[in-house]
Legacy VTK file of the C-alpha trace (Angstrom):
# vtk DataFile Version 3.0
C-alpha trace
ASCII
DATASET POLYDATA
POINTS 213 float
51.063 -5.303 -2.203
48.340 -8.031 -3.314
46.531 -7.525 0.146
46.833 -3.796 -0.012
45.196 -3.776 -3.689
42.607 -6.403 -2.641
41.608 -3.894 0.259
41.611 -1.097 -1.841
39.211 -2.613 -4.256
36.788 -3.907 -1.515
36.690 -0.455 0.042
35.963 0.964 -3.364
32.934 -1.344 -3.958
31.262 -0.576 -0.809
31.715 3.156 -1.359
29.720 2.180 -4.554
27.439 0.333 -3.050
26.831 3.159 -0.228
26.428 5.655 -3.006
23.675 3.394 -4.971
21.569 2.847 -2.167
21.626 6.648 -0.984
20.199 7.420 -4.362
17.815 4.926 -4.713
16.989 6.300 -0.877
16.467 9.803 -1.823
14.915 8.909 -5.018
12.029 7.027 -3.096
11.428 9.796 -0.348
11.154 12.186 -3.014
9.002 9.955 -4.823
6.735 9.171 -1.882
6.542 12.851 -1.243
4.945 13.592 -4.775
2.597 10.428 -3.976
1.642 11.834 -0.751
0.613 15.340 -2.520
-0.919 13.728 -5.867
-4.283 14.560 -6.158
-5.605 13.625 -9.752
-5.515 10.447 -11.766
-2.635 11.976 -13.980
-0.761 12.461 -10.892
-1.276 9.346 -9.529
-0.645 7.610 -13.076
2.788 9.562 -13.118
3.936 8.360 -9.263
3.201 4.615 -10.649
5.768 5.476 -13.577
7.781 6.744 -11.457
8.032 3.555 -8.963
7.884 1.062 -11.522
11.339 2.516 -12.614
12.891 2.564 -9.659
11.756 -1.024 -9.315
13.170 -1.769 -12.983
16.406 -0.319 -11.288
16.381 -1.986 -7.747
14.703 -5.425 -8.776
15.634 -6.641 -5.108
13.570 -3.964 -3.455
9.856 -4.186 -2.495
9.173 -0.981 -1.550
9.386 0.549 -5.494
6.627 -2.408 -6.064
4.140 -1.858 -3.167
4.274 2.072 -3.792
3.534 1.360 -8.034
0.671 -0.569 -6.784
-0.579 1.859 -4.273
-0.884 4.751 -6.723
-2.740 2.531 -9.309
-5.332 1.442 -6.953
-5.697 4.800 -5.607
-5.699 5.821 -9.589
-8.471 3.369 -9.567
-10.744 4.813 -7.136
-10.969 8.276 -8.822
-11.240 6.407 -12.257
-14.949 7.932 -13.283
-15.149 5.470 -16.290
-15.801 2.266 -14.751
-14.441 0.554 -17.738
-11.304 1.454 -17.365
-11.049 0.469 -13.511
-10.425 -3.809 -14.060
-7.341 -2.719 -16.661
-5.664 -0.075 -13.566
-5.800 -2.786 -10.998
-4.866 -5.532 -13.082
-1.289 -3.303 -13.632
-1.429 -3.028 -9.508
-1.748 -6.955 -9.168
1.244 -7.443 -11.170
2.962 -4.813 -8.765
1.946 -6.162 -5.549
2.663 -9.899 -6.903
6.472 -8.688 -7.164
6.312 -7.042 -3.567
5.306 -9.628 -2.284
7.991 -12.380 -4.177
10.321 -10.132 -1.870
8.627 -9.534 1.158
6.632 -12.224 2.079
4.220 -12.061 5.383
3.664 -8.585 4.885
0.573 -6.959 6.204
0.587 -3.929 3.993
0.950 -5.637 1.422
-2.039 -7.984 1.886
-3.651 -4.973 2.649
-2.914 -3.667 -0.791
-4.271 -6.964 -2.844
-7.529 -5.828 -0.711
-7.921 -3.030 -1.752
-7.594 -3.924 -5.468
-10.224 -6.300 -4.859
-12.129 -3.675 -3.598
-11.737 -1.657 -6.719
-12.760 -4.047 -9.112
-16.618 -4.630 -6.902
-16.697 -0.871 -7.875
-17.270 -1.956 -11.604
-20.165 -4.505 -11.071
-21.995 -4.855 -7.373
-22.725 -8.366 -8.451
-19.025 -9.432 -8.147
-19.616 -8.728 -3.889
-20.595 -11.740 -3.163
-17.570 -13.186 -4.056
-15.071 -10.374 -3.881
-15.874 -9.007 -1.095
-15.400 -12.281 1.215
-12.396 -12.264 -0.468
-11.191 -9.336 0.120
-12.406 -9.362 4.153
-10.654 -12.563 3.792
-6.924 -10.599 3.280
-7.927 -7.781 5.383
-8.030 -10.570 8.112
-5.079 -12.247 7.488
-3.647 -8.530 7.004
-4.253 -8.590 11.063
-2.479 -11.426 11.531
1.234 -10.437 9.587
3.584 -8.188 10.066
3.874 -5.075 11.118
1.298 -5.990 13.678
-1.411 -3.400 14.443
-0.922 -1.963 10.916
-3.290 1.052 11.108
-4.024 0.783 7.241
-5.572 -2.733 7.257
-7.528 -1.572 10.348
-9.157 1.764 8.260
-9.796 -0.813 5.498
-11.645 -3.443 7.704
-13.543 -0.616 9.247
-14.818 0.849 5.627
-15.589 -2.865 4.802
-17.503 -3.184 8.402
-19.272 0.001 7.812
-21.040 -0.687 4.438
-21.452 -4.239 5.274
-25.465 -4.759 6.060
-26.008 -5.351 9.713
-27.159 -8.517 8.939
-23.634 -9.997 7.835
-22.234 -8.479 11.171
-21.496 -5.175 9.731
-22.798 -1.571 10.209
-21.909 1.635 11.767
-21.036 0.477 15.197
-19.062 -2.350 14.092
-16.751 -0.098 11.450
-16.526 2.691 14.379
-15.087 0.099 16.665
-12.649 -0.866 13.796
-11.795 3.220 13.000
-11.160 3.786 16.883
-8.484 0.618 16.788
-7.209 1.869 13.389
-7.167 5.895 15.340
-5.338 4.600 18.046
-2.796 2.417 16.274
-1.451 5.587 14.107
-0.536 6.972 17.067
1.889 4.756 17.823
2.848 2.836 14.862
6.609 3.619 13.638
7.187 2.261 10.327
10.299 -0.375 10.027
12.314 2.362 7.792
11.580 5.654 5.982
10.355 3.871 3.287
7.801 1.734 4.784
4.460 2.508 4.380
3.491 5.561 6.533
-0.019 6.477 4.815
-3.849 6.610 6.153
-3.938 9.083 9.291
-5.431 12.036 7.845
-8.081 9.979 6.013
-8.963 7.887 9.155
-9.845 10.633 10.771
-11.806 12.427 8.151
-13.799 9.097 8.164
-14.258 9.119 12.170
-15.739 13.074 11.412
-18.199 11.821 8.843
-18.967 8.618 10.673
-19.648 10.090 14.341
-22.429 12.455 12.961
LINES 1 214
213 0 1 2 3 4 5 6 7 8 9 10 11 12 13 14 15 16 17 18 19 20 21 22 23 24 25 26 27 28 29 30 31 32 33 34 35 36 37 38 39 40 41 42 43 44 45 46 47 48 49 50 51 52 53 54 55 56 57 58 59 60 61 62 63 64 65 66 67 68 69 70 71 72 73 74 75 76 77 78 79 80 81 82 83 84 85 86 87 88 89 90 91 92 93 94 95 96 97 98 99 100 101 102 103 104 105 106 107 108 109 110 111 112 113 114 115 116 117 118 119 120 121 122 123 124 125 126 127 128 129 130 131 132 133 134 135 136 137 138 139 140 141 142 143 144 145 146 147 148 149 150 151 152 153 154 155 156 157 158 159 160 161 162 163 164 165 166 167 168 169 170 171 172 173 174 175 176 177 178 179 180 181 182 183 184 185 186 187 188 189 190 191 192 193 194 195 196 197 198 199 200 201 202 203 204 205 206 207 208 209 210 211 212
């Protein structure tokens, strides 16, 4: 009778369990949808609200961190007031520091803290010549983590080539080469799970239309 009640209890909690995670599953693809669509600041400050609580819900999951990043930085880039741009990413870089406490090694990830640093040079050109080694810095080690070939820190070393003066080994040639790797690689990355990063195709190759004229 013990046994039987024991086994009864144990199937119980892993129906549970199998419930919880098909929410929080269908929560995020429905949240990555709206991110995927989002189109202003307000819609991209509402996805971030909407990741950060999942994340306050699923504290063991990185995915709800990386994605609350990811729509403040891209909140950041369509921030017109400059002012306001070092107080959006500063909210991502608490994020993407709690991403990565879970999933360390991560390429998109690193490619993430890149493009925060990216942001911020947006405020003041005078913090490029320390950000921006810094932030060519991750998009290298980026290269080097997991998944390998990541097409996203590929379309971000190839802006960072591009509008890098010839003389510091960048310029249009050099960012092509990078946007053909990055073209190629979205072809025939498959992200890990459904939730993994899957972002960057369509805006890769808007860049290799305006770059090829």
């Amino acid at each position: 009778m013990k046994k039987i009640i024991t086994t009864s209890l144990m199937l119980a909690v892993s129906i549970g369990v199998f419930a919880q995670s098909e929410r929080y599953t269908t929560f995020m693809k429905q949240n990555i949808l709206a991110l995927d669509t989002a189109r202003t600041t307000e819609d991209l400050q509402n996805a971030a609200n909407s990741f950060e609580r999942i994340a306050s819900a699923e504290k063991e999951q990185w995915q709800p961190y990386y994605y609350a990043a990811y729509s403040l930085v891209m909140k950041s880039f369509f921030t017109k007031d400059k002012s306001q741009v070092d107080g959006i990413c500063d909210k991502a870089d608490e994020f993407i520091s709690m991403a990565e406490s879970l999933a360390s090694n991560n390429s998109e990830i690193t490619t993430i803290k890149a493009m925060i640093l990216q942001s911020r040079l947006s405020v003041d050109p005078s913090r490029g010549m320390t950000m921006g080694p810094k932030a060519g810095a991750l998009l290298q080690q980026a290269l080097m983590q997991e998944p390998a070939n990541n097409p996203r820190a590929l379309t971000q070393m190839a802006q960072t080539k591009y509008y890098t003066p010839t003389a510091f080994g960048g310029g249009k040639e050099p960012g092509l080469e990078y946007l053909r790797k990055a073209i190629a690689a979205y072809e025939t990355f498959k992200p890990a799970s459904d939730l993994d990063p899957n972002w960057g195709k369509e805006y890769a190759t808007q860049l290799m239309a305006q770059w090829s004229k």
